[in-house]
MIVEX-612358 format. One line per field, with one value per residue (C-alpha): residue number from 1; z, x, y. Coordinates in steps of 0.001 Angstrom, whole numbers, plus 524288, in hexadecimal, padded with zeros to 5 digits. Example, Ala and Ser with C-alpha at 12.3 -4.5 7.8 and 13.67 -1.06 7.14 Angstrom:
BEGIN
nr (1 2)
c3 (81E78 81BE4)
c1 (8300C 83566)
c2 (7EE6C 7FBDC)
//
This chain:
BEGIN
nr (1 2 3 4 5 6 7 8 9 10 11 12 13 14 15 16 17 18 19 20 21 22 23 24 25 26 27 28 29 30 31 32 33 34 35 36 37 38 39 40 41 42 43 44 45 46 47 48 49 50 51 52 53 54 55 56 57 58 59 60 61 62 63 64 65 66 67 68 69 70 71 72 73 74 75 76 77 78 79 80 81 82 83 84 85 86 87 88 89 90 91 92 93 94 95 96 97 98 99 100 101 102 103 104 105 106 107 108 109 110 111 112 113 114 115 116 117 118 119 120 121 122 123 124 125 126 127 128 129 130 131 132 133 134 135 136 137 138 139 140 141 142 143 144 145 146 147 148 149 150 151 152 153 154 155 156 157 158 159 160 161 162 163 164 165 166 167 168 169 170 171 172 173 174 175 176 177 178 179 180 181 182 183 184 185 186 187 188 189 190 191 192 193 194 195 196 197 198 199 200 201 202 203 204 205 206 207 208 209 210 211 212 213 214 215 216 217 218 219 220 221 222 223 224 225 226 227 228 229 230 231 232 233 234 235 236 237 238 239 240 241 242 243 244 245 246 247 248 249 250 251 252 253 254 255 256 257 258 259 260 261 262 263 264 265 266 267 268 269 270 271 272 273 274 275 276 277 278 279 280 281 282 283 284 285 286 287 288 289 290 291 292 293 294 295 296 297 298 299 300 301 302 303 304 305 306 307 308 309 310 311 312 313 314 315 316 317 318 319 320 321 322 323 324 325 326 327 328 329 330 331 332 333 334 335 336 337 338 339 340 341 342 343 344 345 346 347 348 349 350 351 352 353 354 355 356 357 358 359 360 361 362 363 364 365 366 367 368 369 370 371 372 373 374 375 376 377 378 379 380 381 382 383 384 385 386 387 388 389 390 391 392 393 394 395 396 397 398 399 400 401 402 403 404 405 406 407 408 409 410 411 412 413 414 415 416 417 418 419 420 421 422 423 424 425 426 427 428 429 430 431 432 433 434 435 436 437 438 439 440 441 442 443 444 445 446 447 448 449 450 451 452 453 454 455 456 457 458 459 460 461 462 463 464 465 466 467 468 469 470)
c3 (7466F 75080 75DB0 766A0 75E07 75C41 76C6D 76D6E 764BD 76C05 77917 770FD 76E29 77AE9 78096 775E3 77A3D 78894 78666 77E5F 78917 7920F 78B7D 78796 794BD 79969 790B9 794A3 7A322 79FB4 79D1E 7A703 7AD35 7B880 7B49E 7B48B 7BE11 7B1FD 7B33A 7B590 7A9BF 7B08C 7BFC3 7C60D 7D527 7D6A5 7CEC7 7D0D2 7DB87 7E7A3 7F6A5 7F2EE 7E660 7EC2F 7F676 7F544 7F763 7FC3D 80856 81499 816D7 825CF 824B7 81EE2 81F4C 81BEF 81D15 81ECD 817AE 81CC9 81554 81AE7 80D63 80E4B 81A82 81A74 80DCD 81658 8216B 81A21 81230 8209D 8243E 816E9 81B52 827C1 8222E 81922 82588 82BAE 8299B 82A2B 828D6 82EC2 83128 8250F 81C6C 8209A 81934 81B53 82089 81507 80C98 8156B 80FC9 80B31 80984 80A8F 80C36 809D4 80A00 80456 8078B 80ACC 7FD5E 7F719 8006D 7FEDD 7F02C 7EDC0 7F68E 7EF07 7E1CE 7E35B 7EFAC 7F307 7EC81 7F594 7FD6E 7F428 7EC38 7F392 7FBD7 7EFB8 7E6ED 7F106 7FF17 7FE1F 7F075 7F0B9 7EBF1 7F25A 7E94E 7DE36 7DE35 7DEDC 7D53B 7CCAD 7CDC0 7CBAB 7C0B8 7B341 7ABAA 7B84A 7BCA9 7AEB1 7B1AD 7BE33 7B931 7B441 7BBEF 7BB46 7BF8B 7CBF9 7D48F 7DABF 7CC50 7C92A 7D7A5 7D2DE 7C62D 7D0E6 7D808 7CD32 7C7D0 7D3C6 7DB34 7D2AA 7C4FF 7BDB2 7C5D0 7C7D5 7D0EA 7C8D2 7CB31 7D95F 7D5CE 7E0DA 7E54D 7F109 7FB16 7F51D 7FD4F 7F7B1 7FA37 7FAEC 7F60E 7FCB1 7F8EB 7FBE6 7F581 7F6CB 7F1D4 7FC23 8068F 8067E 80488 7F6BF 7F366 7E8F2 7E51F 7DCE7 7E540 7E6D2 7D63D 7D454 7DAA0 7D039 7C281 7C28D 7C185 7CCA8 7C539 7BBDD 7C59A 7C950 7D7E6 7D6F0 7D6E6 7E166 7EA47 7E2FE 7E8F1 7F38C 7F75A 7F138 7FE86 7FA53 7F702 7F451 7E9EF 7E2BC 7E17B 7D91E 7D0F3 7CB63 7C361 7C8D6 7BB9F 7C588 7C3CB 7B641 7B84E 7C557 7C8C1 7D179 7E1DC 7E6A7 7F058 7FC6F 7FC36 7F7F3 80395 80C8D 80805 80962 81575 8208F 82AFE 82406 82C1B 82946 82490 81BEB 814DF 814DC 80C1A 80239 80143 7FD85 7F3E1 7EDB3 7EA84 7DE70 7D85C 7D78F 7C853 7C47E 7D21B 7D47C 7C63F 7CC46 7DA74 7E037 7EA65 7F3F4 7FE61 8056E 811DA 811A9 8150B 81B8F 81DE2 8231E 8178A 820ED 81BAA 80F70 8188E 82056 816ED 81144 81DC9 820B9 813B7 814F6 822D7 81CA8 81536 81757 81355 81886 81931 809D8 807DE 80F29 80A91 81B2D 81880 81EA8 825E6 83587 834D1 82F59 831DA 82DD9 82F79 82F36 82A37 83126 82D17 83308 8397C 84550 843E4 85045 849C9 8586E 857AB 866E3 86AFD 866D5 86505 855CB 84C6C 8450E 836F2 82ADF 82428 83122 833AE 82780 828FC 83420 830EF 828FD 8314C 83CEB 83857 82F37 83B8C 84420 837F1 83874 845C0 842A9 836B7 83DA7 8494D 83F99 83763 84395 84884 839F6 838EB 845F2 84023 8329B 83A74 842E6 8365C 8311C 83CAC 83CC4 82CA4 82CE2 8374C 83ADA 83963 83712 83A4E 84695 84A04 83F8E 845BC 841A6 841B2 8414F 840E7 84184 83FC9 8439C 842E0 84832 85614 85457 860B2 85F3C 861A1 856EB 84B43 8515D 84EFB 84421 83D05 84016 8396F 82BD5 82237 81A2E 80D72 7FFDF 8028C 80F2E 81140 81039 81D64 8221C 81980 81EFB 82D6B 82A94 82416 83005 839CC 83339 83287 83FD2 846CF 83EE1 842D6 85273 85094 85925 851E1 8454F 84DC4 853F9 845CE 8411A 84D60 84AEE 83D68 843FF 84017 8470B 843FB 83D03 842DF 83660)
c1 (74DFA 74302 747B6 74505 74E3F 75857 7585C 758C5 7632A 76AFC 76869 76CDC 7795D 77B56 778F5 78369 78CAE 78B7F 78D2F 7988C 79F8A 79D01 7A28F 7ACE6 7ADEC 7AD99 7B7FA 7C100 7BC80 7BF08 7CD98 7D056 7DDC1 7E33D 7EF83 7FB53 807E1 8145E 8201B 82CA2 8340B 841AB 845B3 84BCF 84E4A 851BE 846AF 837DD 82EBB 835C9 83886 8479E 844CB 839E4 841F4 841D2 84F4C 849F6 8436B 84DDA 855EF 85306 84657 83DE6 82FE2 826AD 816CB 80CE1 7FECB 7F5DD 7E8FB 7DBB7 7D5FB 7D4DD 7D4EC 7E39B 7E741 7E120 7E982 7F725 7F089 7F19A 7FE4C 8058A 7FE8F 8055C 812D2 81089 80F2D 81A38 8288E 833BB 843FD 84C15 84C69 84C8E 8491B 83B50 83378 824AF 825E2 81ED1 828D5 8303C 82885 82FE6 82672 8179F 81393 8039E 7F969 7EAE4 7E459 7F12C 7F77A 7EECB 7F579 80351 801A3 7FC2A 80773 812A8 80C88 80842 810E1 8088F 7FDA9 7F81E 7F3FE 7EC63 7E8F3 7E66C 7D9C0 7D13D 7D7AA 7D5E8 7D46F 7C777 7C303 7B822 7C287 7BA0A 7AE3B 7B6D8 7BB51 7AE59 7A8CC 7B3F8 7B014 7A39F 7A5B7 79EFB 7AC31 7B4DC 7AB87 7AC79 7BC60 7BA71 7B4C0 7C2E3 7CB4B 7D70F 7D168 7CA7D 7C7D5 7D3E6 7D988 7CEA0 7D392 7DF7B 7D9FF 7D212 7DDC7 7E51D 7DAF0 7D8AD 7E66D 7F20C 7EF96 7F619 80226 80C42 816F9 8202B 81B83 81EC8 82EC3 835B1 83351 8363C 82C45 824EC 825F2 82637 8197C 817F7 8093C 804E7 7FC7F 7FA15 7FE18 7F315 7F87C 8033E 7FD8F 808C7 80A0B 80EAB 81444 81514 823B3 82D36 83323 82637 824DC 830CF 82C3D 821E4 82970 81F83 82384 81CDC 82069 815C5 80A9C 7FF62 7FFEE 7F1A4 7F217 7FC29 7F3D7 7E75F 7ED72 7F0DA 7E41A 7DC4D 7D5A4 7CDC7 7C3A6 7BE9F 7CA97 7D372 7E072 7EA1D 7F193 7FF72 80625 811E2 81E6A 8268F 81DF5 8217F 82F59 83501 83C5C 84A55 846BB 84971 855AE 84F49 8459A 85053 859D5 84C81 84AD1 85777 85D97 856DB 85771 84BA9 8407B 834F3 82D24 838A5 836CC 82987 82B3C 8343A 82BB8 820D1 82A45 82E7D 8201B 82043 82BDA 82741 82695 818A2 812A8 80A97 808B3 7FF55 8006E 7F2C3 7F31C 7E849 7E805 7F5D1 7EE94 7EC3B 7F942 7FD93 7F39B 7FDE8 806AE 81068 81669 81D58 82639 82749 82A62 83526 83917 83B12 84209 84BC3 84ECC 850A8 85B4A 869D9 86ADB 85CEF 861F0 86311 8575E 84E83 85569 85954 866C6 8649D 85869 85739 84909 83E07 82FA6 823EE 815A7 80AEA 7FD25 7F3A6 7E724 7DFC7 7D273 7CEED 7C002 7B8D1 7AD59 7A688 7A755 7ACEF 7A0B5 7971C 79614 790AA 79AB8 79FCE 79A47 7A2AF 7A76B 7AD10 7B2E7 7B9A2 7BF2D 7C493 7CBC6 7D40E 7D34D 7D9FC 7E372 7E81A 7E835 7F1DF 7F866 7FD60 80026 80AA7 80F57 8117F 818E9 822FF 82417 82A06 83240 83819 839DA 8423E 84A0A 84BFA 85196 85B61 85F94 861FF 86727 870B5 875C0 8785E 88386 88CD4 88993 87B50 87292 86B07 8631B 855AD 848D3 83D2A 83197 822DF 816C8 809B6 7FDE2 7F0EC 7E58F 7DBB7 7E2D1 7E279 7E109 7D83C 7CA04 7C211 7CC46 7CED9 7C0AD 7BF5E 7CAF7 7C4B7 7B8EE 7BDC7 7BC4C 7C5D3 7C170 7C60A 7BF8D 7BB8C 7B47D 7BC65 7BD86 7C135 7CCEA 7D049 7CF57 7D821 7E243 7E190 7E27A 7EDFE 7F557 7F2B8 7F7A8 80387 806F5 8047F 80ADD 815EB 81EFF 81D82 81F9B 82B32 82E94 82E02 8327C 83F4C 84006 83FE1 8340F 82763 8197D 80F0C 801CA 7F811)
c2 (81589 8190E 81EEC 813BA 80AD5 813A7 813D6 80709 80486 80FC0 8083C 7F9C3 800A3 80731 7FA09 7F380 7FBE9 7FB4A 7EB1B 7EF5B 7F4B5 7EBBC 7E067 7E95C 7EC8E 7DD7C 7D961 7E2AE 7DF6D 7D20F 7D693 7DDEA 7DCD3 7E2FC 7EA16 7E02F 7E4FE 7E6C4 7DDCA 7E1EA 7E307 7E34B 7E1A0 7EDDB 7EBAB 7FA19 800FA 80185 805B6 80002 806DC 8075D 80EBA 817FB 81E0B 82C97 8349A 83FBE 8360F 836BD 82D0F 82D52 828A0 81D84 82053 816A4 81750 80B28 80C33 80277 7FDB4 8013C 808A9 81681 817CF 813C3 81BE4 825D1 82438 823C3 82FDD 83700 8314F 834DE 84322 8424D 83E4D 84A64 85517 84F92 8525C 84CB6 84BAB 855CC 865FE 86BDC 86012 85DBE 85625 84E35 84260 83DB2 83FA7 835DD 829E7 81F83 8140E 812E2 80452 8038E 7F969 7FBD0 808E2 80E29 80ABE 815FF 8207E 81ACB 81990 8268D 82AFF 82609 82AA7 8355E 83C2A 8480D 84829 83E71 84B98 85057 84679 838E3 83E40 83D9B 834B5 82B00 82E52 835D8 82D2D 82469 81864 80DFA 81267 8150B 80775 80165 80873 8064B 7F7BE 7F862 7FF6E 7F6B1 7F8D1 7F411 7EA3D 7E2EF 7E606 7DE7C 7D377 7CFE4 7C796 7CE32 7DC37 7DE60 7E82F 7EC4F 7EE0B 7F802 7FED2 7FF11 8072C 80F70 812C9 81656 81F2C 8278B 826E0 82100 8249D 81A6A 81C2A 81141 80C50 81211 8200B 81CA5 820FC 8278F 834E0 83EDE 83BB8 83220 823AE 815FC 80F55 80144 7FE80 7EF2B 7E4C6 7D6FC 7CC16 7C2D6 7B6F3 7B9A9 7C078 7C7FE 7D788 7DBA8 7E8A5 7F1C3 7F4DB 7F13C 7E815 7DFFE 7E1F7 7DAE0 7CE02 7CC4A 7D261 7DFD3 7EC56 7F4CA 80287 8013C 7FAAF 80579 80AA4 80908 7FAC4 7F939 8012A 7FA37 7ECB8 7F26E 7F607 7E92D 7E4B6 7D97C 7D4BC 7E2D1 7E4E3 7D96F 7D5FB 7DE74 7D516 7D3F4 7CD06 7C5DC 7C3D1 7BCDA 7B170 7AF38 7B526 7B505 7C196 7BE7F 7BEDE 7C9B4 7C823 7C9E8 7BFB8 7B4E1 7BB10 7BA1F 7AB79 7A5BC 7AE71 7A3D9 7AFEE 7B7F5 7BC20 7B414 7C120 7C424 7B696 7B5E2 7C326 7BD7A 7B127 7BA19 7C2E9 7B618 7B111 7BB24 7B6AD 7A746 7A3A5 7A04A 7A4A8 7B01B 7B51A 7BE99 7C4D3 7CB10 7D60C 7D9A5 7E539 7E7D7 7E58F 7DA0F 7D4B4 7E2F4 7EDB5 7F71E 7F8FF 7F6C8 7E7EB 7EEC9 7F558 7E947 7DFAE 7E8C6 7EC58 7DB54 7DB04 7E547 7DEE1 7D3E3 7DA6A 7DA9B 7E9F0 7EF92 7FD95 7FD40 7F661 8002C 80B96 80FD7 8124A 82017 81DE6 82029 81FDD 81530 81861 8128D 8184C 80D7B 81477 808B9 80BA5 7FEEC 7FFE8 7F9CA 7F640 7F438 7EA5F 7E867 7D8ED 7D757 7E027 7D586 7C589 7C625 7C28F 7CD4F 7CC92 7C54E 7D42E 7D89D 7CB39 7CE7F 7DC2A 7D6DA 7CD97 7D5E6 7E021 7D695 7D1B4 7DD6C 7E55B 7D91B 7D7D5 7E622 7E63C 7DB3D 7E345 7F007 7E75E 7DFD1 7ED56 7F2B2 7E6DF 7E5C3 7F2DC 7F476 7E688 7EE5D 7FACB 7F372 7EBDA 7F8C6 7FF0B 7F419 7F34E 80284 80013 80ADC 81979 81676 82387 820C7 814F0 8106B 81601 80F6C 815C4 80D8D 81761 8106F 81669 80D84 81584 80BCC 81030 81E1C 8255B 82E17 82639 82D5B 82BDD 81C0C 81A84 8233E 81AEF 80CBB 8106C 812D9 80986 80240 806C0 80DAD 81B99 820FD 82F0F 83C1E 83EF9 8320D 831F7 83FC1 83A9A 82E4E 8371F 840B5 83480 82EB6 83C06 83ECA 830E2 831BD 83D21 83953 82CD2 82AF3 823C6 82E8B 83A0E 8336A 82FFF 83EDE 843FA 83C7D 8437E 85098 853CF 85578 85027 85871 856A2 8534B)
//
């Protein structure tokens, strides 16, 4: 055979083949699925990732520690980054049993870009020291994820419509930071908190969480779901990334209602924001209703990662034996640190009479009503919390140790004191990957207004301890 048509016969088959794989490629595509949540093969009330279960022995009794991660992207997994820093220099319990304050973490509540720190957290422990700067602090994520999209074999995967592109996230995440790891590697250990990863329900418009408890309601079994696509839904801010979906078993087999939303229901003296929760609870066990729920970016419906605590906090209030339900048998102390990391942005529009333009109209209103929105939460946090510890002030009775301090740590960032890091602050982005020494200034900000806040040194100062300057 003469050269030229042996080369042209090599390029025919190179070109057979490449058409191979693609429709290969495209019929796989065309079955792509996103990974199904499992059932639940049997109901266990006592077992499985919940706060009761994840309580570690070694944590004093004294104290409950909790920590809030708002959304905001990286610049909020940033910001917790510095605070769980902080917690980490400081110590705490008495003379001769010091210990860091970190270690004193009972629950981590996160939304969004603060799911990544609080997830890494509770996996991992300390490795997030050495390891979370480049696995995803100081990684070009935003970049990663659009390239993974654009990939040929993932675009033909996208084309499907049950995959999109918070599903291939999900994968992303789970490559880089969680490495296949699941909810039920999240068992119990000395130091390490509870954390209680939050979406949206969009159907609802109502904040769903990721434990056990929240499992139960639709038949799944939370152990063997991937922290990657808790955080992945966590973190699905539309319309950029898509709803993570699950499957809901209740809807072809009802599981029993959970006690407290029937006692919620019929007692005719519930607070309206304790029924309104059991109405939403109750939507997931309706036979032949919402086969499939759909979650979208915790901040949505609560960008400070502060409603988890609240809601349980309403429930256990709710409650005729709230001691035993929160686990503050012991307790004289309840603290909770609130990582904001909102922006104000200063767009100019009361400077001139031209209408702002139709993309800032729309940052803002998110941006307005998220901000108002937190405001409230922070205010009813505090006035429930202060109900909850005269509740339990009062059930303890006789020979109870000393009188419940509550303790409400806020950091806002976008009021920082210092002029340069206020401006400084405003001007970052809300975005998946931000430059090196941006994400070094936001963790040395966040250390360092912990650490003058007020309310935390009174907080460690009533430990006996003192605070360590970052």
């Amino acid at each position: 055979m003469k050269p030229g048509l042996r080369g042209f016969f090599r390029r025919l088959r190179g070109l057979a083949l490449s058409c191979l794989g693609a429709g290969l490629a495209f019929l796989s595509g065309g079955c792509s699925h996103y990974p199904v949540n499992a059932p639940q093969v049997m109901e266990a009330p006592q077992s499985g990732y919940r706060f009761q279960n994840s309580l570690s022995p070694e944590n004093s009794e004294d104290l409950m520690l909790m920590l809030a991660f708002s959304g905001g992207g990286t610049r909020a997994a940033a910001l917790a980054y510095g605070v769980l820093e902080q917690l980490a220099r400081t110590e705490a319990g008495p003379p001769g049993h010091a210990h860091r304050m970190l270690d004193e973490v009972d629950l981590i509540s996160s939304v969004s870009g603060g799911s990544f720190t609080a997830a890494y957290y509770a996996l991992w422990g300390d490795r997030i020291f050495t390891d979370f700067e480049p696995q995803f602090l100081k990684r070009h994520v935003q970049n990663g994820l659009i390239f993974s999209c654009l990939a040929p074999w993932n675009a033909v995967r996208l084309a499907s419509p049950l995959f999109n592109s918070s599903d291939l996230a999900a994968e992303y995440y789970d490559r880089h930071m969680f490495k296949g790891a699941k909810f039920g590697d999240l068992t119990p250990r000395s130091g390490r908190p509870f954390v209680l990863i939050n979406a949206t329900d969009i159907a609802l418009g109502g904040r769903f969480e990721f434990s056990q408890d929240q499992f139960d309601l639709i038949r799944s079994d939370l152990s063997q779901f991937p922290i990657s696509r808790a955080v992945a839904a966590s973190a699905a801010f539309p319309p950029i990334l898509t709803p993570i979906v699950l499957k809901n078993y209740s809807a072809e087999l009802p599981v029993p209602e959970p006690a407290w939303i029937h006692s919620a229901l019929a007692d005719p003296a519930s607070s309206s924001r304790l029924r309104n929760l059991a109405l939403q609870e109750r939507s997931y066990l309706v036979a032949g209703r919402r086969r499939f729920i759909h979650l979208l970016d915790g901040g949505i419906t609560d960008n400070l990662g502060l409603r988890g605590s609240m809601d349980r906090t309403i429930v256990f209030a709710g409650s005729p034996d709230p001691v035993s339900s929160l686990s503050l048998k012991k307790a004289r102390r309840v603290a909770v640190i609130i990582v904001d990391a909102h922006a104000d942005r200063d767009y100019g529009w009361d400077s001139r009479e031209k209408a702002p333009r139709l993309w800032n109209l729309l940052g803002a209103a998110g941006g307005v009503p998220i901000s108002r929105y937190s405001f409230e939460t922070i205010e009813l946090f505090k006035e429930t919390g202060a109900r909850l510890a005269r509740q339990i002030q009062a059930t303890r009775g006789e020979g109870a140790s000393g009188e419940l301090a509550v303790y409400t740590v806020e950091l806002h960032f976008s009021q920082l004191e210092n002029e340069a890091d206020r401006g400084f602050f405003n001007r970052v982005p809300t975005r998946m990957q931000l430059p090196p020494q941006t994400v070094d200034r936001l963790r040395q900000i966040a250390a360092s207004e912990l650490a003058g806040n007020a309310e935390f040194r009174r907080l460690v100062k009533d430990l006996g301890k003192s605070v360590i300057p970052p």
